[in-house]
N, C-alpha and C positions, 0 to 999 in steps of 0.2 A: 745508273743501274735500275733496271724493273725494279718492283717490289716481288714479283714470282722468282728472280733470279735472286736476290738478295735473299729472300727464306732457302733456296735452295745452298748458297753460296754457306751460308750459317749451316744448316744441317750438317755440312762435307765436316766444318769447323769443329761441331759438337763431336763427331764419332773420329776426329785426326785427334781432338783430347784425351781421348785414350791411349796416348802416345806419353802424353804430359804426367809427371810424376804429380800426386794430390790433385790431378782434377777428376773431379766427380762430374757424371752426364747427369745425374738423378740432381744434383745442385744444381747445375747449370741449366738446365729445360727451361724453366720457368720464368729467368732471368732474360736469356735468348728470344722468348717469345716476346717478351715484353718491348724488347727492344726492336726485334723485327716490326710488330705491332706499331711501334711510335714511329717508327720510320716511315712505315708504311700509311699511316692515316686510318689504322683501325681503333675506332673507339675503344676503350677499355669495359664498356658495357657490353660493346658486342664479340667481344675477346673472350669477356666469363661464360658466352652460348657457347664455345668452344671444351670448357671445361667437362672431363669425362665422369659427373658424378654417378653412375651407375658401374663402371669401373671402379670409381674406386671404396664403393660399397661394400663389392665384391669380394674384393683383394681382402678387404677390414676384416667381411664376416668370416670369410674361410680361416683366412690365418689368426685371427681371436678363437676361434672354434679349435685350430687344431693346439694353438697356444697351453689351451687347459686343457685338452688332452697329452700336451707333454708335460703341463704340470704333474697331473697326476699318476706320472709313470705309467700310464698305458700304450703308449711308444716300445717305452721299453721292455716291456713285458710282453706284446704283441712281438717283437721281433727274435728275444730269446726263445720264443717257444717254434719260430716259424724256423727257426735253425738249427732245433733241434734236429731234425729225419737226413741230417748229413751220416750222422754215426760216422764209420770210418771211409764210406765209400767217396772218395776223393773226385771221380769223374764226375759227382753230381753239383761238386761245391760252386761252380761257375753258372752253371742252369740256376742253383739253388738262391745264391747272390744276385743275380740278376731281376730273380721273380721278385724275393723279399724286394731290390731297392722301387723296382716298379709300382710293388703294392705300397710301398709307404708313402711314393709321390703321387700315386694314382688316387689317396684321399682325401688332398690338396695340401699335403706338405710343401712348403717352398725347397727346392732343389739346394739349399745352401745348409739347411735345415737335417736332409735325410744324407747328407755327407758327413757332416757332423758326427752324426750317429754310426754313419755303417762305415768310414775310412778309416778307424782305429780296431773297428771287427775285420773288418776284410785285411789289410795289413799283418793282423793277428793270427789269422787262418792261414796266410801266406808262407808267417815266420814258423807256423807251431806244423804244417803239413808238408813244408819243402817243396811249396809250387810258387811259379815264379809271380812279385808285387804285380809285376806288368798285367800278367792275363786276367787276372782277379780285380784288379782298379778297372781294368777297361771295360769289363760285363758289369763289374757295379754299376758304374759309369755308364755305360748305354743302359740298362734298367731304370734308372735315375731318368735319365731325357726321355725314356720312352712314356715315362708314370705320368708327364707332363700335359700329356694328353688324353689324361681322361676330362670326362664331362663336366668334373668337379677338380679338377686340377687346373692351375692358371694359364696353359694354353688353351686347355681345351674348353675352358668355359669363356674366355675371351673371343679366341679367332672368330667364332659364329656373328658375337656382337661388331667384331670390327670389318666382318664384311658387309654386317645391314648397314652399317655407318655408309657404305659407298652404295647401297642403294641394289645389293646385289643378297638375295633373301634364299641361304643351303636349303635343300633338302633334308625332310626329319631326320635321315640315317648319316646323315653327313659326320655328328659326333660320335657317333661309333665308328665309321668308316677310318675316320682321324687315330682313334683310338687305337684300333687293330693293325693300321697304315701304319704306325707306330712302334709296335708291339714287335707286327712283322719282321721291320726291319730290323730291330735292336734284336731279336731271337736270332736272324740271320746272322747280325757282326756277330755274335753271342757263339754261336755255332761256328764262325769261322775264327776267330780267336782262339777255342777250343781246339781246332783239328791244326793249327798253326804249331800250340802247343801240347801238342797228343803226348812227346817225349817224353816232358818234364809231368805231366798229369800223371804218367802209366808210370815212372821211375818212381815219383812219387806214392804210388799206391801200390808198387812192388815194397817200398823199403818198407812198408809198414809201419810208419813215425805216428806213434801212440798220443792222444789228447783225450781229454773228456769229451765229450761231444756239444755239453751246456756251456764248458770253458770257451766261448768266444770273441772275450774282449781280450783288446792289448793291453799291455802292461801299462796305467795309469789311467784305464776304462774300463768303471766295473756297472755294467745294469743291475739296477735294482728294483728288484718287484717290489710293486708298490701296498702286495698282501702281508709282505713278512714282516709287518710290524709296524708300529709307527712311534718310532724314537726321535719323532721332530722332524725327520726329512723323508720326501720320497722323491725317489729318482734321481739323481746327480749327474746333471748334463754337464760333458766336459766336452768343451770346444776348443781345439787346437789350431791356433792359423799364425801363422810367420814369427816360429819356436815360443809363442806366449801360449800358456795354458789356463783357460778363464774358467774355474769350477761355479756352475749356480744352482744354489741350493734354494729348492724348490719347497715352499710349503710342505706343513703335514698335512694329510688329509686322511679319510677312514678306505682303507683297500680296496675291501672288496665293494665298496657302493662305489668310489670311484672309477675302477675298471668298467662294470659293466655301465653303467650311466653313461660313461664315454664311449663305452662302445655302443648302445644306446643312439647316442646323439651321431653317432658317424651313421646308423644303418639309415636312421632318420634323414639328414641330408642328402644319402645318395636316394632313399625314396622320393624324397622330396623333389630332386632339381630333378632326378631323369624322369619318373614315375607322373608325377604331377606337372612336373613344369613351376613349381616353386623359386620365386628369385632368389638363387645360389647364395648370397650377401645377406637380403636379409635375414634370410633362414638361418643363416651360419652365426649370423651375430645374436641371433635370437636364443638358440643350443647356447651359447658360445655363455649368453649372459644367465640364462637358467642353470648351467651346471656351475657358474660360479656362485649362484646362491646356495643353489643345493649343495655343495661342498664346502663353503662360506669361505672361496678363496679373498686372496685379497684384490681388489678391482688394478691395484696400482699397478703388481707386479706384472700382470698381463697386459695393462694398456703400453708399460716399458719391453718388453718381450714383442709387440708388433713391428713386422719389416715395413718402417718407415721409410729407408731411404727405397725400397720396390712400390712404394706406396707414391712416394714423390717423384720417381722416375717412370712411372708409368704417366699420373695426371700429367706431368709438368710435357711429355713425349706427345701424349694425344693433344694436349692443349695447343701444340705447336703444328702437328701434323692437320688438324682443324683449320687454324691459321693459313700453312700454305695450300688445303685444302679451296678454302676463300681467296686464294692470290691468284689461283690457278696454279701453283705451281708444278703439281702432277701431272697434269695434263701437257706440261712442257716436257718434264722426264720422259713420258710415254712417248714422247713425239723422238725424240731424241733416241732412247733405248729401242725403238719399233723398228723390226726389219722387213721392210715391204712386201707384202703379202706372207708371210710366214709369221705367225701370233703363236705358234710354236719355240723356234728358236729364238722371238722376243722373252717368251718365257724362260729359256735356258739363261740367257743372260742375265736376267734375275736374278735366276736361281746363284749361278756363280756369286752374283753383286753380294746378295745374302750371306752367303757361304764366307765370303773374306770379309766383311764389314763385321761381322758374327765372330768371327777370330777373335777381335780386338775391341769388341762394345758387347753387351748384353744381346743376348738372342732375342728376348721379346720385344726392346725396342728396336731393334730391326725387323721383327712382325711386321710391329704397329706403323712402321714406314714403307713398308713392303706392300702391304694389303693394296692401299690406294692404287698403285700399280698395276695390280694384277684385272682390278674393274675394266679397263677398257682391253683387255684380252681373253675377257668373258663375252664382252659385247662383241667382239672379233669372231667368236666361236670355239673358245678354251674353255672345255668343258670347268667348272669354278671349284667342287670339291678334288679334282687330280690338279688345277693352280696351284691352290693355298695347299694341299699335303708337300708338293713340289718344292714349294721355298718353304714353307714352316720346315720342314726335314732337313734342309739344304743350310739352314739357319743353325740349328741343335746339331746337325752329327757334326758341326766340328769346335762346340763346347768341349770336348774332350784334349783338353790343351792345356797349359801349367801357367799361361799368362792372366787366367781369370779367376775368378773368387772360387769355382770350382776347384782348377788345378793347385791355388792357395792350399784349399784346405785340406786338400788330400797330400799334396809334400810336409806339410804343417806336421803331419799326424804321420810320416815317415823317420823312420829313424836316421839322423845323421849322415852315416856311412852311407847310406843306401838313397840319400835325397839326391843326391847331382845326376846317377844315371837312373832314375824314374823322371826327372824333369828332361832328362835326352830323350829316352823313349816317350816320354809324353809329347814333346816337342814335334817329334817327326813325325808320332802318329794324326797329330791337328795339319801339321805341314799337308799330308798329304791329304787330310780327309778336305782341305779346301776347294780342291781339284775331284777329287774322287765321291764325294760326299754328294753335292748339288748334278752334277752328271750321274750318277745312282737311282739320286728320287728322283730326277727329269726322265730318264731313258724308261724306270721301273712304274712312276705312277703317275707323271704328265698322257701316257701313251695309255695307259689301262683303266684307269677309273672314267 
């Protein structure tokens, strides 16, 4: 067996692990390459040129940065207030959830992170207005993967870097184009969702089912501004995933210098990475480490709070794709995948490949496997920013499924009764977005950008 056939034989192995009860892709990358690597005769010196350390700077400074912004409850506090202007008018609650969960991914929240937070409110809205868990999880839910692409969110500040990696250098407008491409579509499910469930929306806001309008957590999630005091704690993140409820008590810190300092440090990095072109990572870790002075958190609790295992599944993915980068081994796939003269419907196959590998492993490291691909159907004459929107879309619409950390932690945070037929309707709805998903963004933005 090649050595190009053997990384790619491995690859199929890594993403069929997610099949395997306790195997982890983010453990296994690093191991995988290693051994590809010895089999193949690649030094272990020139293995570590393969390592993505501006990646994984990135990932560190963003998610430290926004770390001590959920310390200090301005998470939470941003999002009760951005919930407020529901009042009783019920048709807006779906627009309304969608916007919030976009905006809280769109300032590089990790997507595991901003579920956490909004699947025990949206659940809550569902129980207390009489509209059905389904339409509300799934707008959350597309708002959540659409956030993912902003400029300072982890697709969106990555894709760029991992196409110059193949030698293929976007267009300035290319990270907003991503962004909007995004935006679009998720506003579209968003709005079709919507008019699916007109029924139950208009029944609902005929019966008139009375709430506070501030009351928007479930029963066992309560946001706390981080102004009203400081009795030793601000904010109490409670995460629910597979019936465990893990409460962490966050620091005290002083309210109102918290709030705006973080808010501060957020307006600061989006000036920064989009405005100047400041590297996202170290700028993030920079904010990240000045508000932990100025609030004199403690350094530990935050460096335990970072998503290591997204941190080791991204290096350990690109360190590997590098690898068969060096074997040739994309250049085999492409020759394989390529349908003679048509660099079009080579890209729809992709895009499908994307779409069902993406069910069952992580969407971003099927990016990062993805990109390589799509280079030599640039060179063909596939215009690169309507490529990469094509399978990055193709990848995320069908995150929306109850087999992944997503779908975890939104049944997690389901009540009982109600958990078996939200993982049914969750199920079909992935079922089908496999087929429907990647044929959407091929037919919608392979053809138009």
């Amino acid at each position: 067996m090649t050595p190009s056939l053997l990384s790619i034989v491995v690859l199929a192995l890594l993403f069929l692990g997610a099949f395997v009860p306790r195997f982890s892709l983010a453990f296994a990358a690093l191991p995988a390459t290693f051994l590809v690597a010895t089999l193949s005769g690649v030094g272990i010196d020139e293995l570590f040129g393969f390592f993505p350390v501006d990646f994984v700077v990135l990932i560190v400074g963003i998610s430290a940065l926004f770390v001590v912004v959920q310390m200090t409850g301005t998470t939470d506090w941003l999002l009760s207030h951005a919930l407020r202007p529901i009042g009783h008018r019920t048709a807006l609650i779906p627009l309304l959830l969608f916007t919030v969960a976009a905006l809280i991914t769109a300032i590089g929240t990790l997507p595991a992170a901003v579920i956490a937070i909004m699947a025990p409110i949206t659940l809550g809205i569902a129980a207390k207005r009489g509209l059905p868990p389904l339409l509300l999880c799934l707008t959350m839910l597309n708002g959540v993967m659409c956030g993912l692409f902003s400029p300072i969110a982890v697709f969106g500040a990555t894709i760029p870097r991992l196409m110059s990696k193949t030698g293929i250098e976007l267009p300035s407008h290319a990270a907003l184009v991503f962004f909007l491409s995004a935006l679009g579509t998720g506003f579209l499910l968003c709005l079709v969702a919507m008019l699916l469930g007109r029924r139950s929306i208009r029944a609902a806001g005929d019966a008139g089912l009375q709430g506070h309008s501030t009351d928007t957590a479930a029963p066992g999630h309560e946001a706390t501004d981080p102004a009203a005091g400081t009795a030793g704690t601000v904010g109490t993140a409670v995460l629910t995933e597979s019936d465990r409820v893990v409460a962490v008590t966050q620091p005290s810190v002083p309210g109102r210098l918290a709030r705006w300092s973080s808010i501060a440090a957020l307006v600061v990095l989006v000036a920064g990475g989009v405005v100047f072109k400041v590297n996202l990572g170290l700028l993030g870790l920079t904010l990240a480490f000045a508000l932990q002075l100025l609030l004199r958190l403690e350094p530990a609790s935050i460096i335990r709070r970072l998503p290591w295992e997204i941190i080791l599944l991204i290096a350990g993915l690109l360190t590997y794709v590098g690898l068969m980068e060096h074997l040739g081994a994309f250049d085999r796939i492409t020759a394989a995948l390529s349908i003679t003269g048509s660099p079009m419907l080579s890209l729809l196959v992709i895009c499908f490949i994307a779409g069902l590998t993406s069910f069952f492993a992580s969407s971003i490291a099927v990016i990062a496997t993805a990109v390589p691909l799509i280079a030599p159907l640039v060179t063909a004459g596939v215009p690169p920013v309507a490529a990469i929107v094509a399978v990055a879309l193709s990848a995320v619409l069908v995150d929306v499924n109850p087999l992944g950390i997503t779908g975890a932690l939104l049944l997690g945070s389901t009540e009982p009764e109600h958990r078996t037929r939200l993982f049914q309707h969750l199920m079909t709805y992935g079922l089908c977005s496999i087929v429907l998903g990647p044929l959407l963004a091929w037919t919608v933005f392979g053809w138009t950008l």
